[in-house]
C-alpha positions as CSV (number, residue, x, y, z in Angstrom):
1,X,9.6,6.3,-20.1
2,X,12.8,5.2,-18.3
3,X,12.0,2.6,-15.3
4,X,13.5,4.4,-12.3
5,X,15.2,2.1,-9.0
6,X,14.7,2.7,-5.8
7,X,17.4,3.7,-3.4
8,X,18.9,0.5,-1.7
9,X,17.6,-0.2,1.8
10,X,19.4,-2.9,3.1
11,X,19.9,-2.6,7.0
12,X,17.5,0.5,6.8
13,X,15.1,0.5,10.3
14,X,11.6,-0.5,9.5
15,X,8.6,1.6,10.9
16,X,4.8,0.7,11.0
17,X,3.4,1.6,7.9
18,X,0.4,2.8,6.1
19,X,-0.5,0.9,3.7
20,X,-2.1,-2.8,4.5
21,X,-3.3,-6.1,3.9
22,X,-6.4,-8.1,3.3
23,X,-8.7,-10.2,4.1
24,X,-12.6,-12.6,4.1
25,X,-14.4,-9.9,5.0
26,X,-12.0,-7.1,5.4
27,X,-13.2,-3.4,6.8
28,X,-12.9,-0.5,4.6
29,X,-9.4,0.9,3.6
30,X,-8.1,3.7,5.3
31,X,-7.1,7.1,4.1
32,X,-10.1,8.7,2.5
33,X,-13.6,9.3,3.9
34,X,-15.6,6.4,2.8
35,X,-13.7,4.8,0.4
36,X,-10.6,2.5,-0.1
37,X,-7.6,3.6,0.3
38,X,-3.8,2.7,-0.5
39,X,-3.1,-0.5,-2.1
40,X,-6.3,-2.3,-3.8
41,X,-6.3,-6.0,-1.9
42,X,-8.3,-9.3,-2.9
43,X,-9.2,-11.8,-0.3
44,X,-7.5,-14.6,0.2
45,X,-9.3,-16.6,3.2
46,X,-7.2,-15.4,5.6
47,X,-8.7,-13.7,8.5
48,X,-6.0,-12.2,10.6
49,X,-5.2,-9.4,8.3
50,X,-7.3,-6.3,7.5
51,X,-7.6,-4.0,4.3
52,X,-5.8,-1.0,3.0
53,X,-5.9,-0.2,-0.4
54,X,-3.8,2.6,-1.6
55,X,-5.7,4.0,-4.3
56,X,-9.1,4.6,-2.9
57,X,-11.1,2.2,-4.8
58,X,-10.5,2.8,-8.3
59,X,-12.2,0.6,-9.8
60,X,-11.7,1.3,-13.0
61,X,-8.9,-0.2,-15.1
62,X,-6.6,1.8,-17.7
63,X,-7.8,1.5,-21.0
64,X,-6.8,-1.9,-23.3
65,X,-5.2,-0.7,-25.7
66,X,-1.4,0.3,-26.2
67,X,-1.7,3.6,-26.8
68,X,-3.0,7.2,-24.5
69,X,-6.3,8.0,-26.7
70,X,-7.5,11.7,-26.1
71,X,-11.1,11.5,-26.6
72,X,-11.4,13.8,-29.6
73,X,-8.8,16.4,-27.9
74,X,-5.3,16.9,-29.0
75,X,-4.4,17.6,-25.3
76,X,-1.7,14.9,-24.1
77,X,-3.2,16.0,-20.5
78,X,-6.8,14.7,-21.6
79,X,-5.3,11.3,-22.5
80,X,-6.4,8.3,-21.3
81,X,-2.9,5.6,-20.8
82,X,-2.3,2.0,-19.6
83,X,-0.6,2.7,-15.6
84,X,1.1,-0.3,-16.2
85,X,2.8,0.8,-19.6
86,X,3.7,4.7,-18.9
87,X,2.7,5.6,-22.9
88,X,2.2,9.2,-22.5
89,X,4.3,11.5,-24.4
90,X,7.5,13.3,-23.0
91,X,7.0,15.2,-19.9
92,X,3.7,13.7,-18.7
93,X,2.9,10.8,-16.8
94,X,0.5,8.0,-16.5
95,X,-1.2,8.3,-13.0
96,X,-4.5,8.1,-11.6
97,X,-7.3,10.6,-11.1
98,X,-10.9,10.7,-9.8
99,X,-13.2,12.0,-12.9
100,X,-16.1,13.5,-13.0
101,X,-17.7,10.2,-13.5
102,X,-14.9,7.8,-12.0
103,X,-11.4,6.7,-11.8
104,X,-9.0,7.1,-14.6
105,X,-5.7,7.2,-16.0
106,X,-4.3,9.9,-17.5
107,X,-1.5,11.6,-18.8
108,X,-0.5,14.8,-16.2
109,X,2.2,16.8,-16.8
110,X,5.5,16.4,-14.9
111,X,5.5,19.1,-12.3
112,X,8.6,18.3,-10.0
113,X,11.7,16.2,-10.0
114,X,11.7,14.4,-6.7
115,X,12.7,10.7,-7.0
116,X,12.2,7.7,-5.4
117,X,12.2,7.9,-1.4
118,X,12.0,11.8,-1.4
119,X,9.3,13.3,0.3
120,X,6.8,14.5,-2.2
121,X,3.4,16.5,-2.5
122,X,0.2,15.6,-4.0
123,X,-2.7,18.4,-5.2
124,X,-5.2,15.5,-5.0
125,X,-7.2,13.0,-6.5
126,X,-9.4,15.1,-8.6
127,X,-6.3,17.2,-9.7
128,X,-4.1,13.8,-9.6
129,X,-1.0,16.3,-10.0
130,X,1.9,15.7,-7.7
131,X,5.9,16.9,-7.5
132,X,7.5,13.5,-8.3
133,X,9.5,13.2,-11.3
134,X,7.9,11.6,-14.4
135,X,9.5,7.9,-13.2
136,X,7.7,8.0,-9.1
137,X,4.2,8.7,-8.0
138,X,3.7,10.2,-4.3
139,X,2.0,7.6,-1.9
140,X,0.4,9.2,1.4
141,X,-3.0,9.1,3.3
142,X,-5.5,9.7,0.4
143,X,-8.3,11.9,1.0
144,X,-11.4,11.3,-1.5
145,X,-12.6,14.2,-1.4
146,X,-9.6,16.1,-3.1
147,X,-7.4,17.4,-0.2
148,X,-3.6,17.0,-1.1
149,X,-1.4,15.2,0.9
150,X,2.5,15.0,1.6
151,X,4.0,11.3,1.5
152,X,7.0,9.9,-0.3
153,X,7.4,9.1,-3.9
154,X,7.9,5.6,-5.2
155,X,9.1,4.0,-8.3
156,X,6.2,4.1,-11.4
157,X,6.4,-0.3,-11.5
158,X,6.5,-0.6,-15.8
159,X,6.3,-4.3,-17.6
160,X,6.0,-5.0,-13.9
161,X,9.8,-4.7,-13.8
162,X,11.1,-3.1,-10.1
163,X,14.5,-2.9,-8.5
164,X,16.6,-6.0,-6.9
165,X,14.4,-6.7,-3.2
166,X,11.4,-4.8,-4.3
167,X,7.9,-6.3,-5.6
168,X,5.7,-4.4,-7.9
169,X,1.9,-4.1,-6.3
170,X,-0.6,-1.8,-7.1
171,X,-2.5,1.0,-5.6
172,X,-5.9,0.7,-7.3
173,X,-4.3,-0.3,-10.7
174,X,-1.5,2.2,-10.6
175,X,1.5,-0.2,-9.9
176,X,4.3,0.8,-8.5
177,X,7.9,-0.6,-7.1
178,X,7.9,-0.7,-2.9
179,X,10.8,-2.2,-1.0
180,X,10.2,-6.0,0.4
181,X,11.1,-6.0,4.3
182,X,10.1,-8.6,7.2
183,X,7.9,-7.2,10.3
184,X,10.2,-9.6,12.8
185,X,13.2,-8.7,11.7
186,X,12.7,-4.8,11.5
187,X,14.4,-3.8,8.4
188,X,13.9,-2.8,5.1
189,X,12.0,0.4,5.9
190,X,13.2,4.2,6.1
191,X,12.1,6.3,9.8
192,X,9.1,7.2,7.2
193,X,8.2,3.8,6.2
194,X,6.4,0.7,8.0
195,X,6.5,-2.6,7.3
196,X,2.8,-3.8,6.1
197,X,1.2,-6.6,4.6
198,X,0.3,-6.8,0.8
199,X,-2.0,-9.8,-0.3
200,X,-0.7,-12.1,-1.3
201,X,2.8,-12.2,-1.7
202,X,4.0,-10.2,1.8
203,X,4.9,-7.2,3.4
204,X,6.4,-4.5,1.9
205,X,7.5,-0.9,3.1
206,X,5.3,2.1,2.8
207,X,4.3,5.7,4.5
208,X,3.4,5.1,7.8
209,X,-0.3,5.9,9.3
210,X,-0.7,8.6,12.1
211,X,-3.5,7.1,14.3
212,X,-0.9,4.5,16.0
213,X,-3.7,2.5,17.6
214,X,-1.9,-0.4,20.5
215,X,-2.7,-3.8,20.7
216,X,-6.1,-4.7,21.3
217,X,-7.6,-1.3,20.4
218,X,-9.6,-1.0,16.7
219,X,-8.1,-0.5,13.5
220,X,-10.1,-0.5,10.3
221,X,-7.0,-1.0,8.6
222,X,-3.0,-2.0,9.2
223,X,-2.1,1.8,8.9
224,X,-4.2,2.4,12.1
225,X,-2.1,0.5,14.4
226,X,1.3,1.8,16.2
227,X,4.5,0.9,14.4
228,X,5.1,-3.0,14.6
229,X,1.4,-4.0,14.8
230,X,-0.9,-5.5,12.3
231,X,-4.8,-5.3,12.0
232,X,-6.9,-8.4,12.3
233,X,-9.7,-10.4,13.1
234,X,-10.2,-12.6,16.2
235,X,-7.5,-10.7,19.0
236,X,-7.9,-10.5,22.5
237,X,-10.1,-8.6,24.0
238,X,-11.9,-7.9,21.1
239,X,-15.4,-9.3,19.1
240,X,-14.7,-12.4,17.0
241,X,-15.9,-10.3,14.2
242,X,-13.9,-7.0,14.7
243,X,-10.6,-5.8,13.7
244,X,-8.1,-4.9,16.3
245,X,-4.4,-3.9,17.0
246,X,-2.2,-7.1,17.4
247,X,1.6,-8.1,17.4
248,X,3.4,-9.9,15.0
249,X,5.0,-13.7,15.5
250,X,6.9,-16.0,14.4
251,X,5.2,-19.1,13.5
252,X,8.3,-21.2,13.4
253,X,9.1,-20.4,16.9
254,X,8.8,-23.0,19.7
255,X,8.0,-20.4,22.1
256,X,4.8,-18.6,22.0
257,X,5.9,-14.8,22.0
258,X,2.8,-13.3,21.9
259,X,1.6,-10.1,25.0
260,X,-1.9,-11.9,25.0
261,X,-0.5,-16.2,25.3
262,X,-2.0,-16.1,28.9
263,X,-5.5,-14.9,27.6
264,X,-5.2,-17.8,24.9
265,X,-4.0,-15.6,21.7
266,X,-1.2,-18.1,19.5
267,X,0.8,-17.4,16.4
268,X,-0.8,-17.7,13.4
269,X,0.4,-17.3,9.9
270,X,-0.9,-14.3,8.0
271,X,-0.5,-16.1,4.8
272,X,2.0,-14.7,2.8
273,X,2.5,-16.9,-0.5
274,X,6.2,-15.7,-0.5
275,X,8.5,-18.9,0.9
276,X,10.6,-16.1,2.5
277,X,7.8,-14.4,4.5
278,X,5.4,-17.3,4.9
279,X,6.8,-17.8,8.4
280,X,5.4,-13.9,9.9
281,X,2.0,-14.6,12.0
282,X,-0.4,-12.6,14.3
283,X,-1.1,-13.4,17.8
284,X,-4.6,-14.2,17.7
285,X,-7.5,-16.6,19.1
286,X,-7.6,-20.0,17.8
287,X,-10.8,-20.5,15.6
C-alpha cells in the first residue's frame, strides 16, 4: 500500500486538541467510557502532563509475522495484519478493531476515499469500518462501546515513514502520520486540530476535544481542556494529586508568564525529548 502525505500546514492556526500526553501516574484517557482513549502513552517521570491515548487501550499488538493470516478463512476481511506494515490485499486496510475477545488488526475493506485532513466517519470500534481511503484512518473521540464517531482522517504511518514536519506515533499500535506544531507559537494545526502533547518526543496536532475545561478546572486528560491548555498534575488551586486545566510557558523566558505567578505556579518543562520542543512548560507548583 502506497504511503500517503499529509497536506502541508505551515502557517496553519493551531487549536486545542484531543488527543494527549502522559505521565507517573497519569488518569485514564479520554474518549471512551472507561477505557483509554486516542494515542497509547508510556510514562516518562514527568508529572505535569496527563494521558490520552487514542486507541482505547488496545493492548494487543498486530501479529509477528509479515504476512495477514486468516485463521482458517479465505476472507481477506477475517485477516489478521501488522498496522505498522499495511499487508492486506488490494482494497482493504490494516486498522484496528475491538473483537469479541480483544483488540486486533485486521484487514477491512476500503469504504470511502477521503484523504488526509478531510473530515471522515467511523462506524466504530467493534465494526472498525470508517470512510477514509485505504492510505488514512479517521481519528475522533472513541467511544468503547461501539458508537461511530466523525473526526478527520490521518496518514496510515508505514516503515514508520511520514511526511516532511510530521512524526509517526501511534494510537494503541495503529501508527499513523500527525503534523508536529509548537503550543507557544500557535501553528501547525487546522481550525479542527489542537496542539497536544505526545510522550516523548512532543506535541503534535490532532482533533480537538469538546469539554473545553479553563485553567484550574479538572481534566482527566489534555483533550478536556479549552484550546491552548494542557492537563497536569500539581496546578493552582487544585490537590497535589489531581489533574487540572493549566497554560502553557516558555521555560526559556526570563519572565514568568504564567495567570497563576502570584499564587506561586512557575514554568516547568513538560519534557519533550525533541531539542526543538524541549523548551514548552506548564505553569505549575514547584515540588
Amino acid at each position: 500500500m502506497r504511503t500517503t502525505l499529509r497536506r502541508p500546514f505551515g502557517g496553519l492556526l493551531s487549536a486545542a486538541c484531543l488527543l494527549a500526553c502522559g505521565t507517573t501516574n497519569s488518569p485514564a484517557d479520554e474518549t471512551g467510557t472507561g477505557a483509554t482513549a486516542t494515542v497509547a502513552d508510556t510514562s516518562t517521570g514527568a508529572s505535569t502532563a496527563a494521558s490520552t491515548d487514542a486507541a482505547t487501550d488496545a493492548s494487543t499488538d498486530a501479529p509477528s509475522t509479515g504476512q495477514p493470516t486468516t485463521g482458517g478463512t479465505s476472507e481477506p476481511g477475517e485477516a489478521q495484519c501488522q498496522a505498522d506494515l499495511q499487508d492486506c490485499p488490494d482494497g482493504f486496510k490494516c486498522v484496528l478493531r475491538r473483537g469479541a475477545a480483544d483488540w486486533e488488526f485486521v484487514c477491512l475493506p476500503v469504504q470511502g476515499d477521503n484523504g488526509a485532513g478531510d473530515g471522515c466517519h467511523h462506524d466504530g470500534v467493534i465494526a472498525g469500518t470508517d470512510d477514509c481511503d485505504e492510505d488514512s484512518w479517521c481519528i475522533g473521540s472513541f467511544d468503547t462501546t461501539g458508537a461511530p464517531w466523525d473526526g478527520l482522517c490521518y496518514p496510515l504511518c508505514v516503515g514508520d515513514v511520514c511526511g516532511t514536519d510530521e512524526r509517526c506515533v501511534s494510537i494503541g499500535a495503529l501508527p499513523v502520520c500527525a503534523p508536529i506544531c509548537d503550543p507557544l507559537l500557535a501553528v501547525g494545526c487546522t481550525a479542527e486540530e489542537a496542539c497536544i502533547y505526545r510522550e516523548p518526543e512532543g506535541f503534535v496536532c490532532f482533533p480537538q476535544g469538546v469539554d473545553g475545561h479553563d485553567i484550574g478546572e479538572d481534566c482527566e486528560t489534555a483533550i478536556a481542556c479549552a484550546p491552548g491548555l494542557h492537563c497536569s498534575q500539581r496546578v493552582v488551586g487544585c490537590p497535589p494529586d489531581s489533574y487540572c486545566c493549566t497554560d502553557y510557558c516558555d521555560t526559556q523566558s526570563a519572565d514568568n508568564t504564567c495567570a497563576a505567578q502570584g499564587m506561586g505556579a512557575t514554568c516547568e518543562a513538560i519534557g519533550a525529548t525533541d531539542p526543538e520542543q524541549a523548551h514548552v512548560g506548564a505553569c505549575v507548583i514547584p515540588e
